[in-house]
C-alpha positions in Angstrom: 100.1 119.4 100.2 103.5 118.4 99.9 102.9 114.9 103.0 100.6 113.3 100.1 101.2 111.1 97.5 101.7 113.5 94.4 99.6 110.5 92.4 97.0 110.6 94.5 96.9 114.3 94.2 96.9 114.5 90.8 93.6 112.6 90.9 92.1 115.8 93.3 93.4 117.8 90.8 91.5 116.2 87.7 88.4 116.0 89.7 88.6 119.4 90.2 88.5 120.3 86.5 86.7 117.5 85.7 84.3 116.5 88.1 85.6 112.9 87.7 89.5 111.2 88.0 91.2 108.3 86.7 93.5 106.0 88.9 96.6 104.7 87.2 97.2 100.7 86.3 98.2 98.5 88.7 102.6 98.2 88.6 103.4 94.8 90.3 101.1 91.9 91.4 100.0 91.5 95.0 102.4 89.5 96.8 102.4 86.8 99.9 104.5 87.9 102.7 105.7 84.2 104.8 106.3 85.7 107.7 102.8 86.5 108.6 100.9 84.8 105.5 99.4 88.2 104.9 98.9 89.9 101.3 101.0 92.8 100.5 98.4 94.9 99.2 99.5 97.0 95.8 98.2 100.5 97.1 98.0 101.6 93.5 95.2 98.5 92.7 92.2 100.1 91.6 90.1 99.4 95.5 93.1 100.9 97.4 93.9 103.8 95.5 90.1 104.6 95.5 90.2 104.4 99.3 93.4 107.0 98.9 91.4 109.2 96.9 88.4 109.5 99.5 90.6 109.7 102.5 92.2 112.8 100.8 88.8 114.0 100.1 87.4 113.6 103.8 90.7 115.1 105.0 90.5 118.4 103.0 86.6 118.3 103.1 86.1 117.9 99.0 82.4 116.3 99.6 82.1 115.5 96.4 85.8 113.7 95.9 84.7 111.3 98.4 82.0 111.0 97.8 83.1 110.0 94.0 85.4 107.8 95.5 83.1 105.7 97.4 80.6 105.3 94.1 84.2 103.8 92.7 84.9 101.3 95.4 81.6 100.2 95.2 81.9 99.2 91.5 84.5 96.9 92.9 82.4 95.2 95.7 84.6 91.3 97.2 82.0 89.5 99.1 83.6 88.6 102.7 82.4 85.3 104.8 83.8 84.4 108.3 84.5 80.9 107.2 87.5 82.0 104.3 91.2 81.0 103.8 93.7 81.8 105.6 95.3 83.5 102.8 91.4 85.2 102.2 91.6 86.6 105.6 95.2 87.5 105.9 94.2 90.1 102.5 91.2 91.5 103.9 93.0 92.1 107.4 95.7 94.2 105.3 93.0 96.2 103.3 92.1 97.2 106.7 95.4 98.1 107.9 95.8 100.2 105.2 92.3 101.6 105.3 93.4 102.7 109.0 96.8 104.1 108.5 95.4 106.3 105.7 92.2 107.8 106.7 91.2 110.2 110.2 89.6 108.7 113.2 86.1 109.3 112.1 86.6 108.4 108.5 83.5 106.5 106.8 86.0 104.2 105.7 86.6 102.8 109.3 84.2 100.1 111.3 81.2 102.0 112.7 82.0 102.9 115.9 80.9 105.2 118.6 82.4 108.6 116.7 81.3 106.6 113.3 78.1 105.7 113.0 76.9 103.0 110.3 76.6 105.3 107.2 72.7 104.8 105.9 72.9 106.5 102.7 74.8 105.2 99.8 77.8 104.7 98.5 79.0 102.5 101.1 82.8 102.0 101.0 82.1 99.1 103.5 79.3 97.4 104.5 80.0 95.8 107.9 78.1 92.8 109.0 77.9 92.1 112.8 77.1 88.2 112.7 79.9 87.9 110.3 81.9 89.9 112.2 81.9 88.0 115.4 82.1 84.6 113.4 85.0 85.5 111.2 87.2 87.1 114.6 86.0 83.9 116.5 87.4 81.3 114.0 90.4 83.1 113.0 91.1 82.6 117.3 90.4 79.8 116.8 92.7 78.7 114.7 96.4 78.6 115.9 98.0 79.9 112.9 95.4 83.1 112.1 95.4 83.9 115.4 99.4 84.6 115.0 97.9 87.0 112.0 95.2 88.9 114.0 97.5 89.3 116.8 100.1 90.9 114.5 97.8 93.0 112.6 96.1 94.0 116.2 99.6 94.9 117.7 100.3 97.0 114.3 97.5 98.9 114.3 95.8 98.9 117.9 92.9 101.2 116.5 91.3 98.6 114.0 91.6 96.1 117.0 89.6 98.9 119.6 86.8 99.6 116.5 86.4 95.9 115.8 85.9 95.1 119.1 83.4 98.1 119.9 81.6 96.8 116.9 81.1 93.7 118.1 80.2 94.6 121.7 78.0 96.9 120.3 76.6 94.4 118.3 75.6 92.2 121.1 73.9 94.8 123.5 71.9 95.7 120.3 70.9 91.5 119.9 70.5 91.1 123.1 67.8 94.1 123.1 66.2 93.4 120.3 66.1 89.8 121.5 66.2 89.2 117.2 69.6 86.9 117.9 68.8 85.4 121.3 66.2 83.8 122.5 65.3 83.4 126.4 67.6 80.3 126.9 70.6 82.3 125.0 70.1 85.1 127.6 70.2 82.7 130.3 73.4 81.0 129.2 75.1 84.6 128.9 74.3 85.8 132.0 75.5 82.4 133.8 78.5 83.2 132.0 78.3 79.9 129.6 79.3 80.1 126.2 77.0 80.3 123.7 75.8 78.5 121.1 77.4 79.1 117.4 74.8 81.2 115.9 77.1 82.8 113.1 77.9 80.4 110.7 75.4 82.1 108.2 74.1 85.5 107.3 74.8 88.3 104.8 78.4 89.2 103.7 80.9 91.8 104.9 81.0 94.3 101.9 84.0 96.2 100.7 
């Protein structure tokens, strides 16, 4: 396996003798980059390198690993809402990258999507929230200077942008069926092509 990180590795390795792994300490402090006001995520924090740990698992099939490795990042749960800090959002949106450029295209780390279905059975690495969702995307464009951060973290990693989106859509044909987050006036405002009324200012957390 000389292409992965020979830390992270070592962690397969002690789970494999031990049925259980230890991360190592977190070396330097996360940092604000000014060019994009995103965080620059330490990948050796203790949520990150747990995230490492289960994309390795999932990518050599260690059920078990990643399984571990999920239980782990859920002892560490952050409570997302749409209506956070600039500096809030500009963290969470590089957790994501990372989550993305480390894990396979039908890891349960990414946003359910059509080849990832939401996972039912616990752990959850991330519990995504489809009112949030479209609430927290919708004010960040609305906002002049997180929109320059989501449009650089969407032209960096063009997949997250293509699952969140899906999500989302998804998310409203599901609504829209179920008629639970329209009602008849809603529908008729849609299909006139109106905008519609802010529905998404509360409702349960993003979980990760």
């Amino acid at each position: 396996m000389p292409e992965n990180d020979p830390v992270v590795t070592a962690s397969l390795v002690q789970f494999l003798y031990y049925g259980d792994y230890t991360g190592p300490l977190p070396v330097t402090p996360e940092v604000t980059n000014p060019q994009n006001g995103m965080i620059k995520q330490n990948i050796y924090g203790p949520k990150l390198y747990n995230a490492r740990v289960l994309a390795l698992g999932e990518k050599y099939r260690y059920e078990g690993l990643y399984q571990k490795a999920a239980a782990k990042m859920c002892t560490t749960r952050h409570y997302f809402y749409s209506g956070s800090t600039m500096e809030v959002n500009g963290s969470f949106l590089q957790y994501l990258i990372h989550i993305y450029e480390m894990s396979g295209p039908t890891s349960m780390l990414r946003i359910p999507g059509a080849n990832r279905p939401q996972i039912n059975t616990p752990p959850k690495p991330i519990k995504w929230n489809f009112p949030q969702a479209v609430s927290w995307v919708g004010k960040m464009h609305n906002d002049v200077e997180q929109r320059k951060v989501l449009e650089y973290v969407f032209r960096r990693c063009p997949e997250l942008a293509e699952d969140l989106f899906c999500f989302i859509g998804k998310g409203y044909v599901d609504s829209l069926n179920a008629n639970d987050l329209f009602n008849v006036t809603s529908k008729s405002r849609l299909a006139k092509g109106r905008p519609l009324p802010n529905l998404y200012v509360k409702g349960s957390p993003i979980i990760y």
